[in-house]
PyMOL Python script that loads the backbone (N, CA, C, O; Angstrom):
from pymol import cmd

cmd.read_pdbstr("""\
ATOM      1  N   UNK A   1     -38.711  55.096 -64.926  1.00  0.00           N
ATOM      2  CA  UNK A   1     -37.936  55.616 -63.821  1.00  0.00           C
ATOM      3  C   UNK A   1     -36.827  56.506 -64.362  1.00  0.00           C
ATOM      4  O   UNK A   1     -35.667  56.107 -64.471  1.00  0.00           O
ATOM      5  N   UNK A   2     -37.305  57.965 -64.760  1.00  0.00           N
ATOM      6  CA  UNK A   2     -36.076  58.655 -65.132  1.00  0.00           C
ATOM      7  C   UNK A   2     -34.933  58.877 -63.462  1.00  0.00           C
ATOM      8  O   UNK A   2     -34.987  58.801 -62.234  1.00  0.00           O
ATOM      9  N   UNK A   3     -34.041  59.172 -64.563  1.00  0.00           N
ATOM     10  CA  UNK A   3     -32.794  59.712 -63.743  1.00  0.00           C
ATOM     11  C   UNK A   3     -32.456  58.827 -61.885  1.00  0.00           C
ATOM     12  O   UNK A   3     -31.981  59.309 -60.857  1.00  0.00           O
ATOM     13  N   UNK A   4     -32.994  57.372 -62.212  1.00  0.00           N
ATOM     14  CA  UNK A   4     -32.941  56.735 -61.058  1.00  0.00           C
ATOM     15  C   UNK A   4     -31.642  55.583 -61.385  1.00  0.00           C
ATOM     16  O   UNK A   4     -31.342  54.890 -62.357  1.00  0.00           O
ATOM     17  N   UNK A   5     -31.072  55.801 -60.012  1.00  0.00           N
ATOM     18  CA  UNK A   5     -29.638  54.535 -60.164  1.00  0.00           C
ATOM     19  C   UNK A   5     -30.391  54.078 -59.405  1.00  0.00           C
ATOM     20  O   UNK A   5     -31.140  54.348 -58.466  1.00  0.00           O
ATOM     21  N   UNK A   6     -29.604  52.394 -60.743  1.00  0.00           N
ATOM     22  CA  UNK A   6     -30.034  51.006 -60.032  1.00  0.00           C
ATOM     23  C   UNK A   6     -29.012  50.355 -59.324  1.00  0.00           C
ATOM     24  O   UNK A   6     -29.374  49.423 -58.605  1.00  0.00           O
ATOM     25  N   UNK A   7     -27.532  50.697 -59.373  1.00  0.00           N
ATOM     26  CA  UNK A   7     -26.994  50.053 -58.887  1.00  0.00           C
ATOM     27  C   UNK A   7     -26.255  50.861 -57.641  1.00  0.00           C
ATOM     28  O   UNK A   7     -26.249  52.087 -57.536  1.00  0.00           O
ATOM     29  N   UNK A   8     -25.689  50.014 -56.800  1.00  0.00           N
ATOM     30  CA  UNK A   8     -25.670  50.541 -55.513  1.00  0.00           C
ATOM     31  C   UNK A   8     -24.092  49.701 -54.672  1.00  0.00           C
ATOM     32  O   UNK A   8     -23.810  48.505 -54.737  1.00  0.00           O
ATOM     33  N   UNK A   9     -23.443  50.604 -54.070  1.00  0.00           N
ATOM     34  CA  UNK A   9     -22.201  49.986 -53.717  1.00  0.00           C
ATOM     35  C   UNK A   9     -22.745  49.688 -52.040  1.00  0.00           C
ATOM     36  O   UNK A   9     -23.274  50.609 -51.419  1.00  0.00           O
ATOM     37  N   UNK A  10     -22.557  48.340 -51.416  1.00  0.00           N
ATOM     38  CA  UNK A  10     -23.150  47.957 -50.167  1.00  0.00           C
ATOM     39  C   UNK A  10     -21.359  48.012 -49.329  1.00  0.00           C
ATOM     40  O   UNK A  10     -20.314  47.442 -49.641  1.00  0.00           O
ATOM     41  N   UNK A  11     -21.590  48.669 -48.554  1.00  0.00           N
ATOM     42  CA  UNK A  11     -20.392  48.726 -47.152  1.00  0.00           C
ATOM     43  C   UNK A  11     -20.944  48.308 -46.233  1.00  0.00           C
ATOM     44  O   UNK A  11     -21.986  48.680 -45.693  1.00  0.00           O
ATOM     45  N   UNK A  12     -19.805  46.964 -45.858  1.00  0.00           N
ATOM     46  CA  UNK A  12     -19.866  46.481 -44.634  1.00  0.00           C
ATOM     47  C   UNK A  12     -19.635  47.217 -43.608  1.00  0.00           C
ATOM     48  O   UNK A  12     -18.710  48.018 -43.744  1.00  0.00           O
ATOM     49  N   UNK A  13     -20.378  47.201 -42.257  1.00  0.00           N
ATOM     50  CA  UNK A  13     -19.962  48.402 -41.212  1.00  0.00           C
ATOM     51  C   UNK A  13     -18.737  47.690 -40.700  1.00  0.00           C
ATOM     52  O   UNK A  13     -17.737  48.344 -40.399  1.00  0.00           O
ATOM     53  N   UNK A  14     -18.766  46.539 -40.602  1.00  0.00           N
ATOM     54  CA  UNK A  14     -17.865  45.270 -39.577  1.00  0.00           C
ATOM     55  C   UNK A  14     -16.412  45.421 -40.315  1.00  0.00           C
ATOM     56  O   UNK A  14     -15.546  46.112 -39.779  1.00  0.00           O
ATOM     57  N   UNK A  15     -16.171  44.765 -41.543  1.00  0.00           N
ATOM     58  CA  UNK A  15     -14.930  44.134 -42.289  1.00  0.00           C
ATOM     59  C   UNK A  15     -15.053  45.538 -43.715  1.00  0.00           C
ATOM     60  O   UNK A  15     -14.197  45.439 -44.594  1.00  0.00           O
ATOM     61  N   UNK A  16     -15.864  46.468 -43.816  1.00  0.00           N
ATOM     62  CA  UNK A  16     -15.821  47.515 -44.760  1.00  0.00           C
ATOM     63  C   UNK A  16     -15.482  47.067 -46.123  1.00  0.00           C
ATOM     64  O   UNK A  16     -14.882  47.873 -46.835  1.00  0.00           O
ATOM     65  N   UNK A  17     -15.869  45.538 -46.740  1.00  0.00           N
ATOM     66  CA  UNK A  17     -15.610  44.982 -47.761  1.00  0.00           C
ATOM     67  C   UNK A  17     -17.196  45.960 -48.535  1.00  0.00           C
ATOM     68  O   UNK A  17     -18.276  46.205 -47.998  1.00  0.00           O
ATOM     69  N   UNK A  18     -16.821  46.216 -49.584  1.00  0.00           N
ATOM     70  CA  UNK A  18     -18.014  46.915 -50.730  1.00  0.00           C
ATOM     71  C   UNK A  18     -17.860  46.090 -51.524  1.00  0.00           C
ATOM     72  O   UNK A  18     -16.910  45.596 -52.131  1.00  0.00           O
ATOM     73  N   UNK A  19     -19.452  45.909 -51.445  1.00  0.00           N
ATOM     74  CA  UNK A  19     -19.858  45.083 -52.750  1.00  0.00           C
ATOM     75  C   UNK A  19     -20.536  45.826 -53.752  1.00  0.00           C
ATOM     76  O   UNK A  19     -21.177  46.630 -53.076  1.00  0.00           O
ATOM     77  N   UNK A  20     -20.740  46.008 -54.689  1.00  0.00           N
ATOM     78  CA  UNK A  20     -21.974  46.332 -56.181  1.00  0.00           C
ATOM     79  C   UNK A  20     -23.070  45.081 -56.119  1.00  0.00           C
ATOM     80  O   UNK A  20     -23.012  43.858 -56.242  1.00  0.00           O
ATOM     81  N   UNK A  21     -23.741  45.725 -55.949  1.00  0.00           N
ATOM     82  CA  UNK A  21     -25.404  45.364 -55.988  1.00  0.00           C
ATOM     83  C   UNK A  21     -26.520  46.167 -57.096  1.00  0.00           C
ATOM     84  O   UNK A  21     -26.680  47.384 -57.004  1.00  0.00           O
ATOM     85  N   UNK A  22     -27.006  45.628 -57.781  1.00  0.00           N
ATOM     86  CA  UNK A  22     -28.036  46.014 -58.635  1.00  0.00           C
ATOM     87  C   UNK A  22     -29.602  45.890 -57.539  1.00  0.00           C
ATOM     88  O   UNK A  22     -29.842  44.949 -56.783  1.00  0.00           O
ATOM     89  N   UNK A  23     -30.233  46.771 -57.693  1.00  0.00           N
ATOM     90  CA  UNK A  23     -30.764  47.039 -56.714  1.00  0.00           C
ATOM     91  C   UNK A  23     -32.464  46.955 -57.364  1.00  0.00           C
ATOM     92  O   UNK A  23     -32.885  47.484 -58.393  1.00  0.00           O
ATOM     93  N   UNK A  24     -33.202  46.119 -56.384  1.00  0.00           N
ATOM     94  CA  UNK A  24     -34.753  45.667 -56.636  1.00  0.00           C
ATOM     95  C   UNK A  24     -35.297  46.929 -56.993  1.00  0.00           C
ATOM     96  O   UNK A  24     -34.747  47.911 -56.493  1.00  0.00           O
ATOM     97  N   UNK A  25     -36.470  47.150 -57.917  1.00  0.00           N
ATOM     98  CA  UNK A  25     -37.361  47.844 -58.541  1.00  0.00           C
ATOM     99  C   UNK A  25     -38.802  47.791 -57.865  1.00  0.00           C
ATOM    100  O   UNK A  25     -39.614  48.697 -57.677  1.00  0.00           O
ATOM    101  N   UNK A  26     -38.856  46.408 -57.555  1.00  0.00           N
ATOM    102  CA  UNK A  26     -39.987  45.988 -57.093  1.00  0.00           C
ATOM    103  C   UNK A  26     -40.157  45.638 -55.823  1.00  0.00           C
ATOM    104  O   UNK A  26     -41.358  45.669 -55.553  1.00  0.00           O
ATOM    105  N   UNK A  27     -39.569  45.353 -55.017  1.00  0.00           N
ATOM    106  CA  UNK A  27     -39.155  44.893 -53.553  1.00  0.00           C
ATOM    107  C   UNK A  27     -37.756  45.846 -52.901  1.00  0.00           C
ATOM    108  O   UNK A  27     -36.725  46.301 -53.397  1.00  0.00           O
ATOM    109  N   UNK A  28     -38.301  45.844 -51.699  1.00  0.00           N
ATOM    110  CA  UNK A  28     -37.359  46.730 -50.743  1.00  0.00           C
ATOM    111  C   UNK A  28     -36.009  45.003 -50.321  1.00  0.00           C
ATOM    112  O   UNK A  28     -36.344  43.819 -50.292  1.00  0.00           O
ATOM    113  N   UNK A  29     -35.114  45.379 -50.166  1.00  0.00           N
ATOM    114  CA  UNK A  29     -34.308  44.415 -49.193  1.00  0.00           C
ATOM    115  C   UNK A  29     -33.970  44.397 -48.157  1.00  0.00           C
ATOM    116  O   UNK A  29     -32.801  44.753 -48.004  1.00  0.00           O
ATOM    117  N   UNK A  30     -34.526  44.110 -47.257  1.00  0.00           N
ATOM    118  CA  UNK A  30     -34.332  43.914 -45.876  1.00  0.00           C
ATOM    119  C   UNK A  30     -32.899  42.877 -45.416  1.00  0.00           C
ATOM    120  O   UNK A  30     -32.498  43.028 -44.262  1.00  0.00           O
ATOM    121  N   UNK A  31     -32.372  42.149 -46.054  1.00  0.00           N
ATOM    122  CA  UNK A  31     -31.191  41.701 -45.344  1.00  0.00           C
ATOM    123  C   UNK A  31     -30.061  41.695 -46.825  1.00  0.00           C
ATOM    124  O   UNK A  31     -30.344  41.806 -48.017  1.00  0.00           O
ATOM    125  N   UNK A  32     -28.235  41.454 -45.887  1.00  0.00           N
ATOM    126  CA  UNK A  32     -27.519  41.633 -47.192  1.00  0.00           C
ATOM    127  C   UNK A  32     -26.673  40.630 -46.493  1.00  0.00           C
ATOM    128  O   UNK A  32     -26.538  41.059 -45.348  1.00  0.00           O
ATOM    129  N   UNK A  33     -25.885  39.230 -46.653  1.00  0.00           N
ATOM    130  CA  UNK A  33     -24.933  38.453 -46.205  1.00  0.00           C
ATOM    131  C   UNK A  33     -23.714  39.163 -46.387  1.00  0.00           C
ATOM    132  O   UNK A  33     -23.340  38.843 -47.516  1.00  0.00           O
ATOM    133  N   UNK A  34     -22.765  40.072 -45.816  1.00  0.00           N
ATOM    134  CA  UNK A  34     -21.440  40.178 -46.527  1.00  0.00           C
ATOM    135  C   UNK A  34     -20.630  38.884 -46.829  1.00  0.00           C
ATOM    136  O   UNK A  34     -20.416  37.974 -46.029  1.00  0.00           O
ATOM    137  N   UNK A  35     -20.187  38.966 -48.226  1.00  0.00           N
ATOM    138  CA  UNK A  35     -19.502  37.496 -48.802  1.00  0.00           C
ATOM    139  C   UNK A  35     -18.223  37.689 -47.631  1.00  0.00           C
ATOM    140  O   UNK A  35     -18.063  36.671 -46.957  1.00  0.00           O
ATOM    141  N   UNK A  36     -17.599  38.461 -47.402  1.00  0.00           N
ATOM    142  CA  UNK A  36     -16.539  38.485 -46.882  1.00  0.00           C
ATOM    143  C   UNK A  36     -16.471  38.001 -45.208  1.00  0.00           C
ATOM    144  O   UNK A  36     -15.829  36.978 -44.973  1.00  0.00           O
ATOM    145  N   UNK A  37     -17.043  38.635 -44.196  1.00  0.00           N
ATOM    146  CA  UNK A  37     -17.013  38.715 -42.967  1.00  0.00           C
ATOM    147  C   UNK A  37     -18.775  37.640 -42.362  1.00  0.00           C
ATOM    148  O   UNK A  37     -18.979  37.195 -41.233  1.00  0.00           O
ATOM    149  N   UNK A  38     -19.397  37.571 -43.178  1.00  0.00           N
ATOM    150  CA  UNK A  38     -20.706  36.945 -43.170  1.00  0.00           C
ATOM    151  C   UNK A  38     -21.386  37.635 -42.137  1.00  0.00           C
ATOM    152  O   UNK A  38     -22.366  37.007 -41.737  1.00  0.00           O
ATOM    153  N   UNK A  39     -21.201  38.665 -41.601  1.00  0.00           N
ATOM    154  CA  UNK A  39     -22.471  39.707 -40.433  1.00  0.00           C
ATOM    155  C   UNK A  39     -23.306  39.932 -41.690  1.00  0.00           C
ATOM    156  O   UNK A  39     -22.951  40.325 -42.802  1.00  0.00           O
ATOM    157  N   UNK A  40     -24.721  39.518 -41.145  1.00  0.00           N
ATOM    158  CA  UNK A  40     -25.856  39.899 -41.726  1.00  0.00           C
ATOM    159  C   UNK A  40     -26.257  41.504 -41.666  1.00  0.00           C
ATOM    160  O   UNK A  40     -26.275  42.219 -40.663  1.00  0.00           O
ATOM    161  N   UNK A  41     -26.556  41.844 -42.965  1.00  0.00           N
ATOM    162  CA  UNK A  41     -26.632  43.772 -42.844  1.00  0.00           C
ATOM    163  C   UNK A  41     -28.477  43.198 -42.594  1.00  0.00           C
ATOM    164  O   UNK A  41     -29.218  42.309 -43.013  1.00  0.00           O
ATOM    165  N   UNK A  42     -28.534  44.437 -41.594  1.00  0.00           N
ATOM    166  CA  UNK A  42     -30.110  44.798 -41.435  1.00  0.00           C
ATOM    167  C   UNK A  42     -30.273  46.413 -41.454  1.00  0.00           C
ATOM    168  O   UNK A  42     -29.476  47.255 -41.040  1.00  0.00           O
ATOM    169  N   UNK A  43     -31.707  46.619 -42.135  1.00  0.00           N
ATOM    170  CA  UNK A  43     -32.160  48.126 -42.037  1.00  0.00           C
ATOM    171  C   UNK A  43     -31.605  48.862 -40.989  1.00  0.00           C
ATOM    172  O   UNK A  43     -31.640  48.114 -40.012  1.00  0.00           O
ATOM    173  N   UNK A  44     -31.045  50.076 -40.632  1.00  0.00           N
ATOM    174  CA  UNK A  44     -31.065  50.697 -39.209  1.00  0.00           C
ATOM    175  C   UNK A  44     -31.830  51.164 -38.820  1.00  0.00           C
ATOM    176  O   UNK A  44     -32.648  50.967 -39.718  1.00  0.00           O
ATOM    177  N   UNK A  45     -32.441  51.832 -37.949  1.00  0.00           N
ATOM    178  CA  UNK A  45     -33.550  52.451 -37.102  1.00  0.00           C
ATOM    179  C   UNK A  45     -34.029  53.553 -38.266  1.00  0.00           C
ATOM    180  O   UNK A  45     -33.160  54.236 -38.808  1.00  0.00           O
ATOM    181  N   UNK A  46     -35.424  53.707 -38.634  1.00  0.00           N
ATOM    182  CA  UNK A  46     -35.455  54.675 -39.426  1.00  0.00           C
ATOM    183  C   UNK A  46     -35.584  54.570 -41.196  1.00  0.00           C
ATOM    184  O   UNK A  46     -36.311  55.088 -42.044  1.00  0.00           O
ATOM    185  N   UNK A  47     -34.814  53.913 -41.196  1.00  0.00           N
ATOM    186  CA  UNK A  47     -34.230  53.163 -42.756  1.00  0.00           C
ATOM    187  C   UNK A  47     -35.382  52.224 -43.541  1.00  0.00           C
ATOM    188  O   UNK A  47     -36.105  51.567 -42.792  1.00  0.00           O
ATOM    189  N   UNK A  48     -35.518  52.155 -44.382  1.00  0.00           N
ATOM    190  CA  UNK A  48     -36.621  51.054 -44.993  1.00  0.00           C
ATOM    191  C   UNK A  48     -35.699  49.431 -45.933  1.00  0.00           C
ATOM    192  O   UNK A  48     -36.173  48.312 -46.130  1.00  0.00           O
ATOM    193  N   UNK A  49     -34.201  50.023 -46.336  1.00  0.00           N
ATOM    194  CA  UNK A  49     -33.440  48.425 -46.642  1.00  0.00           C
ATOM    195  C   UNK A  49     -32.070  48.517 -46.454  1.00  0.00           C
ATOM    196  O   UNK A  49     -31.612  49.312 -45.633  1.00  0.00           O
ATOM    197  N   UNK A  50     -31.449  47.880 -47.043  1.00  0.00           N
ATOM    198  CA  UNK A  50     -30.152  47.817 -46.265  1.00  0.00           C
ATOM    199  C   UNK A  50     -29.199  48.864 -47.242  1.00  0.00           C
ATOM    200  O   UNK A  50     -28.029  49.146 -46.983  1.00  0.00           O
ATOM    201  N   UNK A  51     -30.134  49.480 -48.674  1.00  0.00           N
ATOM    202  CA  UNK A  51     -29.285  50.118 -49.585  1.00  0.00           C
ATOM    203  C   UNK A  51     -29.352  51.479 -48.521  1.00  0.00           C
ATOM    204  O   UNK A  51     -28.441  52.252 -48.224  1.00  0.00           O
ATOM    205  N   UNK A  52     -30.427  51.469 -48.182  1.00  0.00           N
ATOM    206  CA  UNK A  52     -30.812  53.090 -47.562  1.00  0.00           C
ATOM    207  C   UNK A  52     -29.871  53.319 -46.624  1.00  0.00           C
ATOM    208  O   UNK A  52     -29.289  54.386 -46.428  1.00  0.00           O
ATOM    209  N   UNK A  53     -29.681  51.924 -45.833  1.00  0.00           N
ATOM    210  CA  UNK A  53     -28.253  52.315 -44.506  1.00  0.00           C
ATOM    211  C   UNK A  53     -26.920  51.846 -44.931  1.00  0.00           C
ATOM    212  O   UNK A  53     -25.976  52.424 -44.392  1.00  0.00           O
ATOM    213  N   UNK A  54     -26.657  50.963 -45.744  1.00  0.00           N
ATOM    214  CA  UNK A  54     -25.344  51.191 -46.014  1.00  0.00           C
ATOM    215  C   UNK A  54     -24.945  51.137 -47.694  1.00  0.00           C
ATOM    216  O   UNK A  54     -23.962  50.434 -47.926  1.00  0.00           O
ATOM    217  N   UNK A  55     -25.373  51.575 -48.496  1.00  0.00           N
ATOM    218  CA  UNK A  55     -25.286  51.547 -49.817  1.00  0.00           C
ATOM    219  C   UNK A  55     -24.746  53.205 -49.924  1.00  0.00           C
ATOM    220  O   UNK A  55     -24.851  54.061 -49.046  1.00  0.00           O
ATOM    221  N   UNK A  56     -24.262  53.322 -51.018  1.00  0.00           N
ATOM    222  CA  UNK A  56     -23.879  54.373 -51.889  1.00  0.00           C
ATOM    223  C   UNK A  56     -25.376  55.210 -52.300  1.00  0.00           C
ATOM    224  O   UNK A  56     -25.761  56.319 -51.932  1.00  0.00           O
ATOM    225  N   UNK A  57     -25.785  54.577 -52.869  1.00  0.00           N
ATOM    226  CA  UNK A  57     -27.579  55.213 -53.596  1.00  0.00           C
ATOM    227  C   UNK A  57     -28.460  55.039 -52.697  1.00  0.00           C
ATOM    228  O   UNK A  57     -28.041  54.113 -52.003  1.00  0.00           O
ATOM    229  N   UNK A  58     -28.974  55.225 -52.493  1.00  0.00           N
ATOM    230  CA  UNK A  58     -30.932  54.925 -52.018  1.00  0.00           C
ATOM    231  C   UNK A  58     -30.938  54.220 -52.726  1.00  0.00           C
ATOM    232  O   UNK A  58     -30.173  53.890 -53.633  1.00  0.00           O
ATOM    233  N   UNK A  59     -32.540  53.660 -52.093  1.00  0.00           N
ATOM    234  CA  UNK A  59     -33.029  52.382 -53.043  1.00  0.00           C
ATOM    235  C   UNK A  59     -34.552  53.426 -53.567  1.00  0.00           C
ATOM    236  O   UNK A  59     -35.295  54.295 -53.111  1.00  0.00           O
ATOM    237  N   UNK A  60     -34.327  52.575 -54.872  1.00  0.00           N
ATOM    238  CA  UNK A  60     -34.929  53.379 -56.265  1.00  0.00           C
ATOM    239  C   UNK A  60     -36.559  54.516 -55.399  1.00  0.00           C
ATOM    240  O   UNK A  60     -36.712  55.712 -55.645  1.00  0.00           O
ATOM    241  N   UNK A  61     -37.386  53.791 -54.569  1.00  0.00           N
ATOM    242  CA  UNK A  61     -38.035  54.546 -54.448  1.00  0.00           C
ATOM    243  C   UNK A  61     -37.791  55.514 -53.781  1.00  0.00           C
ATOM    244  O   UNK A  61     -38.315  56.510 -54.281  1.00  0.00           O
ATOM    245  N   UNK A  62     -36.961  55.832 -52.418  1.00  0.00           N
ATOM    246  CA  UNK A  62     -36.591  56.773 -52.013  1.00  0.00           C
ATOM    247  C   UNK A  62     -35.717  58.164 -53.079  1.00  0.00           C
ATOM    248  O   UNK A  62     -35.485  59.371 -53.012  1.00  0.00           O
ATOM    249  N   UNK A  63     -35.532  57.237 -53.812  1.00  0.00           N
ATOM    250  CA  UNK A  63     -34.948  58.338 -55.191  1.00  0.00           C
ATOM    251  C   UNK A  63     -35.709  59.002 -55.838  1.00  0.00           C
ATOM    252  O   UNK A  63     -35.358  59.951 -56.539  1.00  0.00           O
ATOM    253  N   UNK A  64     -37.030  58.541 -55.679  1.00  0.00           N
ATOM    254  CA  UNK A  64     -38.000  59.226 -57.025  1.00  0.00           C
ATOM    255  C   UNK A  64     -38.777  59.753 -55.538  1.00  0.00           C
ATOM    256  O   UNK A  64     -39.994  59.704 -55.720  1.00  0.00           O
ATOM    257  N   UNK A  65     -38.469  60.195 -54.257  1.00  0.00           N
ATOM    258  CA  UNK A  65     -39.218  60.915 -53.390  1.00  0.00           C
ATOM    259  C   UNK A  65     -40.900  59.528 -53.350  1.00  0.00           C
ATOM    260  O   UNK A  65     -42.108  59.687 -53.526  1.00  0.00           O
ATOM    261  N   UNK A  66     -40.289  58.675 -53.125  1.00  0.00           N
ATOM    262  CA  UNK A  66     -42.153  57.769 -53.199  1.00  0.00           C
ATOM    263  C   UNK A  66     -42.037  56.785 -52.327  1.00  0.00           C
ATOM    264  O   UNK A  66     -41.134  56.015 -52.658  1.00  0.00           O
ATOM    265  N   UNK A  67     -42.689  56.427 -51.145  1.00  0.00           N
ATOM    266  CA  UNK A  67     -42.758  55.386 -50.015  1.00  0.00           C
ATOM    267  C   UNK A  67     -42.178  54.469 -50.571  1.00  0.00           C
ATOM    268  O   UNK A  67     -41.985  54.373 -51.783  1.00  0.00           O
ATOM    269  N   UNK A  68     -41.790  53.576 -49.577  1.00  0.00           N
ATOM    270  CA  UNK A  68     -40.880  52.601 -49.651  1.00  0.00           C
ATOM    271  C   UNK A  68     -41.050  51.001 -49.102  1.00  0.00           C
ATOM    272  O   UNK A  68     -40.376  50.706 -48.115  1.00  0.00           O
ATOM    273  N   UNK A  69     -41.705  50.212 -49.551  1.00  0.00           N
ATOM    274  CA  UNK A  69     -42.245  48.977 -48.835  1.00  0.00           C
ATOM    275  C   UNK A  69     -43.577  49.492 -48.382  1.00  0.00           C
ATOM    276  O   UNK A  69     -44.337  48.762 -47.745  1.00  0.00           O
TER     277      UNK A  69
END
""", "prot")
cmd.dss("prot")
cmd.show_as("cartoon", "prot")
cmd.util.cbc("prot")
cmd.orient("prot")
């Protein structure tokens, strides 16, 4: 996986606490607990994990342009 970030900063939409997340290679993530406020992050409309809607990076396959789940 050239030139692909693995790690990924997750924003809460609710309490806007960011977390760092190292981010699956092999599996998409569909849910994220914020430690802080506990609202469960889900995909948004469109989106394939929760890096894609609220992360800093894409998640790795959307980076290398290649389906996703």
């Amino acid at each position: 996986m050239n030139n692909v970030v693995l790690e990924s900063i997750l924003t809460c939409p609710r309490c806007k606490t960011r977390t760092p997340c190292l981010m699956p290679t092999d599996a998409c993530q569909f849910f994220f607990q914020c430690a802080h406020c506990g609202v469960l992050l889900k995909p948004k409309p469109g989106d394939c994990c929760v890096f894609c809607s609220y992360g800093s990076v894409k998640c790795p396959p959307i980076q290398q342009n290649k389906s996703c789940c």
